[in-house]
C-alpha positions in Angstrom: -16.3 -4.1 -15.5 -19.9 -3.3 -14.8 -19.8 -6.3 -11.5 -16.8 -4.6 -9.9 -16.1 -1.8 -8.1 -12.8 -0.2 -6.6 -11.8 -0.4 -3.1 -12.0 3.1 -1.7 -8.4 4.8 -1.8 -7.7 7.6 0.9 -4.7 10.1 0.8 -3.7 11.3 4.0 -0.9 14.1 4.9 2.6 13.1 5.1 3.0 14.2 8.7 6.0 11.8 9.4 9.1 13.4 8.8 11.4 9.6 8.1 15.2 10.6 7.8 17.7 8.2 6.3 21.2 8.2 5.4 20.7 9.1 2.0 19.3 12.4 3.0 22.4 12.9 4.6 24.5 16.1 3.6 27.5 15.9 4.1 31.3 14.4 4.1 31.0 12.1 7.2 28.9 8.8 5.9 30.8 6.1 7.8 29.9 7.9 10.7 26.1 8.7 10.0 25.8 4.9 9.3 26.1 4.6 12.8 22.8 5.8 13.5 20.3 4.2 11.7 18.0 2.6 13.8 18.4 -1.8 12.9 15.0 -2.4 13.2 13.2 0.7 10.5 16.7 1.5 8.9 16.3 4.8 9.3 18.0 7.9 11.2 17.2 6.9 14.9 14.3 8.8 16.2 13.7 9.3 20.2 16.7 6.9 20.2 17.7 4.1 23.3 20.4 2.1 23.1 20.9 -1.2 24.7 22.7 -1.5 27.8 24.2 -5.1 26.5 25.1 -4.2 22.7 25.2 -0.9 22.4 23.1 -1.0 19.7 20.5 2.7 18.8 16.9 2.2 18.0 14.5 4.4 17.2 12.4 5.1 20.7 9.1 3.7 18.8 10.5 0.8 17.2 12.5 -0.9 20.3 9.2 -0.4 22.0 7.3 -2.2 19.9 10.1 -5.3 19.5 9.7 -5.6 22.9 6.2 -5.8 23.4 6.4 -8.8 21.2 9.3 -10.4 22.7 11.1 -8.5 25.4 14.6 -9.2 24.4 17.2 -7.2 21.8 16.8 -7.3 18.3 20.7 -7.3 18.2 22.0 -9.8 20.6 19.1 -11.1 21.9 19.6 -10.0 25.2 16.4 -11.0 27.8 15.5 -9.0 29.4 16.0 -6.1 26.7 17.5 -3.1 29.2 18.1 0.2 27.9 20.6 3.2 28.1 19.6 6.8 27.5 21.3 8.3 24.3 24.8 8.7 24.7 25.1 12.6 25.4 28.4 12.9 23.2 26.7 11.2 20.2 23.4 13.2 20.8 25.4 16.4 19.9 27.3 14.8 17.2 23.6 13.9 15.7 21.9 16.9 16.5 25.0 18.8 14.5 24.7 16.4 11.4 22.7 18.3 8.4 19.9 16.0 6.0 18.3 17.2 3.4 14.6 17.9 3.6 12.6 14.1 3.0 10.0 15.9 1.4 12.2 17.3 -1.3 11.5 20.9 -0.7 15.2 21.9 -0.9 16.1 23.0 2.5 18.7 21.9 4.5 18.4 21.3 8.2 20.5 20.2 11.2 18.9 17.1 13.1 18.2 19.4 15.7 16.1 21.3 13.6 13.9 18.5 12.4 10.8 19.6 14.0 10.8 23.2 13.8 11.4 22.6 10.1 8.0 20.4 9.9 6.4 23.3 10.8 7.4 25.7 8.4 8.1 23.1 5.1 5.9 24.3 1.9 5.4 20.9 0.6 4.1 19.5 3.8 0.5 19.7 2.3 1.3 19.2 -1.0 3.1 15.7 -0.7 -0.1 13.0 0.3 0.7 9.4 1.5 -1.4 6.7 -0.4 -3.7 5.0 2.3 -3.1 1.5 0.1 0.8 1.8 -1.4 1.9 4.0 1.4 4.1 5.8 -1.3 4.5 9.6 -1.1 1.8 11.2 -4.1 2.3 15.0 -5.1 -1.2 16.4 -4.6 -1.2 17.3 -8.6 -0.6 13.8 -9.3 -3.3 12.5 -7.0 -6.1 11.3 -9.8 -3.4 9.8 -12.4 -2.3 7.8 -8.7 -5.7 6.6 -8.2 -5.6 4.9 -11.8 -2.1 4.2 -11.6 -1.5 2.4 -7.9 0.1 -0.7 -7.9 -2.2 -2.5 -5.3 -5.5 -0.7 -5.9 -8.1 -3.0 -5.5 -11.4 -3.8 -7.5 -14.5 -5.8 -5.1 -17.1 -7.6 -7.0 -20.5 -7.1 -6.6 -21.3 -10.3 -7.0 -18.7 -12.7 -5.1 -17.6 -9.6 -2.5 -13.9 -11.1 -3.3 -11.5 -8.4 -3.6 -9.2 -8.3 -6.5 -6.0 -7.0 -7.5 -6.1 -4.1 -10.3 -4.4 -6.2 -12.2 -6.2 -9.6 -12.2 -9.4 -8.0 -12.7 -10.0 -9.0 -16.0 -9.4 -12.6 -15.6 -11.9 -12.5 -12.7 -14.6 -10.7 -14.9 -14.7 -14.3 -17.0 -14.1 -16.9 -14.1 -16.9 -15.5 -11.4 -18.1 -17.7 -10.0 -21.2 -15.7 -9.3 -20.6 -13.9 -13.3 -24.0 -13.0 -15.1 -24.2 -13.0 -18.8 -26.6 -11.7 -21.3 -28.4 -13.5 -24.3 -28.4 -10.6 -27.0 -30.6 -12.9 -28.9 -33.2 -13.6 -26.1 -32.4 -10.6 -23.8 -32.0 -12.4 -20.7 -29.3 -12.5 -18.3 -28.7 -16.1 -16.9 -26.0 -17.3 -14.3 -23.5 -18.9 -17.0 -21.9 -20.6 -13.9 -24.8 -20.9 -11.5 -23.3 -24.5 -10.3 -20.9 -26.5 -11.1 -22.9 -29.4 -10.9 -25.4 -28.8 -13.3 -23.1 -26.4 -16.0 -23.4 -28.4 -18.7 -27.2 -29.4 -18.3 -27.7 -25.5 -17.9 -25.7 -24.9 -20.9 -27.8 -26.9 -23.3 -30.9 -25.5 -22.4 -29.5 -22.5 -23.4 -28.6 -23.7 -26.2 -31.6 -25.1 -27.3 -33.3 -22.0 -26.7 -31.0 -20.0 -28.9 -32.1 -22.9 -31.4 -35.4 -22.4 -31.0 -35.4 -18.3 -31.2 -33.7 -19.1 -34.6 -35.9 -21.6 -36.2 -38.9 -19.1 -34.8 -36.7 -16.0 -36.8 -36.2 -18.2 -40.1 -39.9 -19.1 -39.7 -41.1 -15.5 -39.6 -38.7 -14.1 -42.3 -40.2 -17.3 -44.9 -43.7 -16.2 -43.8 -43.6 -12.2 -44.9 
């Protein structure tokens, strides 16, 4: 693998607490369900609802739908026009207890969400992989940089980048690959072009002829 090198790989802190209904704690699922956002799937987050549908979305992600196309995600509505959270179901949210997405055992009301950000113990020791985007313990951080499933490797010598995976494959078909004559200690472009491969080829060849009738020669000789 001497041609390749691997795409740099950040970890970055996992500042974004993401609730979902499986964090949920408690008896009252079929009503919970009613909050995920239809756009993330998640717990709705800065939530608006639309005026037509009734639909919730998380505050973020309605805004961006928009932008593209200003018109619900839901019933497609145009304009998209939007309600502030209801006040009854803010409390009913704000009430509702999730488990801690970080796995750091604490339970929390909705309400509490931020204030328990602040003080969570694994909020520096869970790291987000800058190319998977999948949570990393910071313990497990070097066994993740071997182990990612879409690290990347860029060769030196096409400047294609290339899955970890494929990598080997790409080491034989270069286009750009170098090999090395033990015999005559060069290096030559095995696949310099197309066009004249085969030409190229046998005057290799001939020269590892020639570097062996010049051996057999010498050995006769002493």
């Amino acid at each position: 693998m001497k041609n390749l090198y691997k795409i740099e790989l950040h970890f970055l802190p996992n500042s974004e607490y993401i609730l979902n209904e499986n964090l949920y704690h408690g008896s009252e699922k079929n009503i919970i369900e009613n909050f995920n956002c239809i756009i993330c799937a998640n717990i709705i987050k800065n939530p608006l609802e639309c005026r037509e549908c009734s639909k919730l979305f998380c505050g973020k992600c309605i805004q961006d739908a928009i932008g593209k196309n200003n018109r619900c995600p839901n019933c497609l509505f145009s304009p998209f026009q939007a309600n502030k959270f209801n006040l009854l179901l803010k409390s009913l949210l704000n009430e509702s207890e999730f488990r801690c997405p970080l796995h750091c055992g604490k339970i929390f009301k909705y309400r509490q969400l931020d204030s328990h950000k602040e003080e969570c113990k694994n909020i520096k020791s869970i790291l987000m992989c800058s190319l998977c985007k999948l949570d990393v313990e910071s313990d497990r951080e070097e066994i993740h940089k071997l182990k990612c499933s879409v690290l990347k490797y860029k060769c030196e010598l096409c400047e294609q980048e290339i899955n970890k995976i494929d990598y080997k494959d790409h080491l034989i078909n270069c286009k750009n690959q170098i090999s090395y004559c033990k015999e005559l200690e060069i290096y030559y472009p095995w696949r310099f072009h197309e066009a004249f491969m085969d030409e190229f080829k046998n005057i290799i060849m001939k020269y590892h002829l020639f570097y062996k009738n010049i051996k057999e020669i010498s050995r006769l000789l002493i």
